[in-house]
KEKOLLUM-466349 format. One record per residue: x, y, z of N, C-alpha, C, O, CB in turn. Coordinates in steps of 0.1 Angstrom, whole numbers, plus 2048, in hexadecimal, padded with zeros to 3 digits. Glycine has a CB too. Example, Ala and Ser with C-alpha at 12.3 -4.5 7.8 and 13.67 -1.06 7.14 Angstrom:
8847C784E87B7D384E8847DF84E88E7DF8558717D385A 8807EA8478897F584788180084F88680B85088D7FA839 
% end
This chain:
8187857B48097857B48047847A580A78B79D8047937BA 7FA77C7A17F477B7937EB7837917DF7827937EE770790 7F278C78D7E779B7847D879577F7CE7997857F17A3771 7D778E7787CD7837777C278377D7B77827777D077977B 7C378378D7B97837977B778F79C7AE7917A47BB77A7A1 7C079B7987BC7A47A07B67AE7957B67BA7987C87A97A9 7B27AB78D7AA7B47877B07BE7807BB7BB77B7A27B9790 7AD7CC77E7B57D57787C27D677F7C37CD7877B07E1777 7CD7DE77E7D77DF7847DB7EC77A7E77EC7767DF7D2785 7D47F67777D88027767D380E77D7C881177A7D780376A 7D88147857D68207897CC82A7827CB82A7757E282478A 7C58337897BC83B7847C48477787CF84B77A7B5841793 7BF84B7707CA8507617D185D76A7D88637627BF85774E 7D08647777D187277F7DC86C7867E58747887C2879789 7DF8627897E985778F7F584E7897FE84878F7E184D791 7F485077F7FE84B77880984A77980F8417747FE84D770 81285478181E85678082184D78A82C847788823863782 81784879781B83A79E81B82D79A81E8237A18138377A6 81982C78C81882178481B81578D81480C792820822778 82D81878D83781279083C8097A28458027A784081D78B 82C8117A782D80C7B181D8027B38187FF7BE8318187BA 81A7FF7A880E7F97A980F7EC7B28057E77B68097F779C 8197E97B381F7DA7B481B7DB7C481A7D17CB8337D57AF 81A7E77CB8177E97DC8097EB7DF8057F17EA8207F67E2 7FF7E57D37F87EC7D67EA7DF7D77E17DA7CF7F87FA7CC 7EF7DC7E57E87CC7EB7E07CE7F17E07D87F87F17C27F3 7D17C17F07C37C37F37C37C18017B97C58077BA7BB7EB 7D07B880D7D27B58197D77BD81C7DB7C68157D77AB81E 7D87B882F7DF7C48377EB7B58387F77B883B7D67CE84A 7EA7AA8367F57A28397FA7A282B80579D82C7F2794841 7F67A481C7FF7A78118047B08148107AC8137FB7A9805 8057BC8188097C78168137C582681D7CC8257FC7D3813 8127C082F81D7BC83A8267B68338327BA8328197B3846 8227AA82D82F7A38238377A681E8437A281F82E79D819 8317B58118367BC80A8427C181184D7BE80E82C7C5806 83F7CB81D8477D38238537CD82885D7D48278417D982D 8537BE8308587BB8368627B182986B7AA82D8517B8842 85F7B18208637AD81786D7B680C8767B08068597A8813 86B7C480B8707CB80487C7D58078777DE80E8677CF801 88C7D98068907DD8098917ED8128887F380B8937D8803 8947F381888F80581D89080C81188881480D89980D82A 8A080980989B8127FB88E8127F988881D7FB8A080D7EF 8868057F287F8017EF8788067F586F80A7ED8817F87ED 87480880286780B80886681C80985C824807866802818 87582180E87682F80B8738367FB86F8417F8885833811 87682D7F38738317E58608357E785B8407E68788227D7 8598297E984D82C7E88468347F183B83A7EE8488227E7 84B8347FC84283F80A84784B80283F85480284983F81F 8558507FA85985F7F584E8637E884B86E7E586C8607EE 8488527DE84085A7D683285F7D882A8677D28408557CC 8308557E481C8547E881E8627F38148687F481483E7F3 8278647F882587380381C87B7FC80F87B7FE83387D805 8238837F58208907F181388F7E780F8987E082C8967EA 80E8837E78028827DE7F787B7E67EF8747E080587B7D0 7F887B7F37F18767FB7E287B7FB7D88747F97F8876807 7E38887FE7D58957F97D08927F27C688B7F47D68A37F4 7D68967E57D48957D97C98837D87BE8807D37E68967D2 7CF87F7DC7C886E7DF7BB86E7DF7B186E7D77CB8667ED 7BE86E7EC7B58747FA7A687D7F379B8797F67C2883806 7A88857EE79E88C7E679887F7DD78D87A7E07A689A7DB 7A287A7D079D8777CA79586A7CD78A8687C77A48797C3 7988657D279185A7DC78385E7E47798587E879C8567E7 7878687E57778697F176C86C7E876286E7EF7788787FF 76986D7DC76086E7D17598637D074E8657CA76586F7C5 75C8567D67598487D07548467E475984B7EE76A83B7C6 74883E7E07418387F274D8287EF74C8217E47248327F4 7538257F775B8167F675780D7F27618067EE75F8117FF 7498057EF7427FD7EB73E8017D97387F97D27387FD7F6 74180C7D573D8117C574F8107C175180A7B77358267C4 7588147C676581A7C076980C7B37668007B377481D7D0 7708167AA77180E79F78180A7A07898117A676D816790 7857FA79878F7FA79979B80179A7A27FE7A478F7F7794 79D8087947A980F7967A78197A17B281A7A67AE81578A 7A181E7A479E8257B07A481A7BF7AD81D7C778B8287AF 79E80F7BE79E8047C87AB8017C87AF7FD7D47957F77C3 7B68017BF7C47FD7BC7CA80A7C47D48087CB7C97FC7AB 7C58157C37CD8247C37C78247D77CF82A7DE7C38357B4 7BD81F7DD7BF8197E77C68117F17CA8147FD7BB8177E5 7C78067E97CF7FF7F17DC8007EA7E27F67E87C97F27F4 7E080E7E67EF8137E67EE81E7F27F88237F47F581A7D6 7E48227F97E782A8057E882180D7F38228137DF83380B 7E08168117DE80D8157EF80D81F7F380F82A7D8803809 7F780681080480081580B80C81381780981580B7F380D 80A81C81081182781681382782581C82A82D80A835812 80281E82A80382083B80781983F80A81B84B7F9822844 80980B83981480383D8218028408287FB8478137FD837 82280A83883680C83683981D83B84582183C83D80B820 83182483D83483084683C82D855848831856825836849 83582386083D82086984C81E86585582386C83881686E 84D81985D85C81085B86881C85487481B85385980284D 85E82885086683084886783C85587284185785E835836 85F84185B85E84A86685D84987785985287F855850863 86183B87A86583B88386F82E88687783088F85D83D88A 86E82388087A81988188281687A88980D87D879810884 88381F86C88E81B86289380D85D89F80A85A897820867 88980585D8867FC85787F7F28588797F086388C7FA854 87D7E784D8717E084A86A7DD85785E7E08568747D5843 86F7D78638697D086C8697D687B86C7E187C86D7C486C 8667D08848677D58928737D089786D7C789D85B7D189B 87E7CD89A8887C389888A7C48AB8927BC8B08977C988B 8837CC8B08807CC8C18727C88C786E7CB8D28817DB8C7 86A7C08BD8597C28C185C7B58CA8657AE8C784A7C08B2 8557B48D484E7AA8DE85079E8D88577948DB83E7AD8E0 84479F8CA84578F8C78477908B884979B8B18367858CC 8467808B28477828A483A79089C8307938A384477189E 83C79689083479B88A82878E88181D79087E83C7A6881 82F78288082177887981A77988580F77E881824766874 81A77689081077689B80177E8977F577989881777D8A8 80578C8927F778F8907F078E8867F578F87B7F579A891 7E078A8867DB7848807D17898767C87808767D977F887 7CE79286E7C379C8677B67948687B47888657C67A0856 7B079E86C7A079E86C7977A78657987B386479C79E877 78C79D8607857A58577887A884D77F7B18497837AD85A 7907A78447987A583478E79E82D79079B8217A779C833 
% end
């Protein structure tokens, strides 16, 4: 992804210690499918173990801002829950990246409203 276009890419200064996971922290629900289905379970269990326990903590600091005002890094520190809810399924109930039993392919679905 070209940092370039996405504007800031630093986390809010209360946030920092996620620095390292900024790289998950995509403006789609089909970036952030890619991501997952792209990244290994280490990899995905690494980041659902650091965004858990600071989910609240988030959650608070986020609800200060109406979604149409929130400032960059706020907007980044978003769509890092964003893809926490992405990769939760995969970490707490199928143990990994994909559905590897679903019906049909996962490209089939299509995002709307993005």
């Amino acid at each position: 992804m070209d940092d370039s276009k996405q504007g800031n890419r630093e986390l809010p200064a209360d946030f920092a210690q996620l620095g390292k996971f900024v790289n998950w922290a995509l403006p789609t629900q089909g970036e952030r499918r890619v991501k997952r289905l792209t990244s290994t379970m280490p990899e995905i269990e690494e980041f659902y173990a650091a965004i858990l326990p600071e989910m609240e903590r988030i959650a608070t600091y986020l609800d200060q801002y109406p979604m149409h005002e929130m400032p960059d890094d706020a907007k980044l520190l978003l769509y890092l829950t964003y893809a926490f809810m992405a990769v939760a399924p995969a970490v707490e109930i199928f143990n990994e990246p994909s559905v590897t039993d679903a019906a049909f392919d996962y490209r089939r679905f299509v995002e709307v409203g993005e």
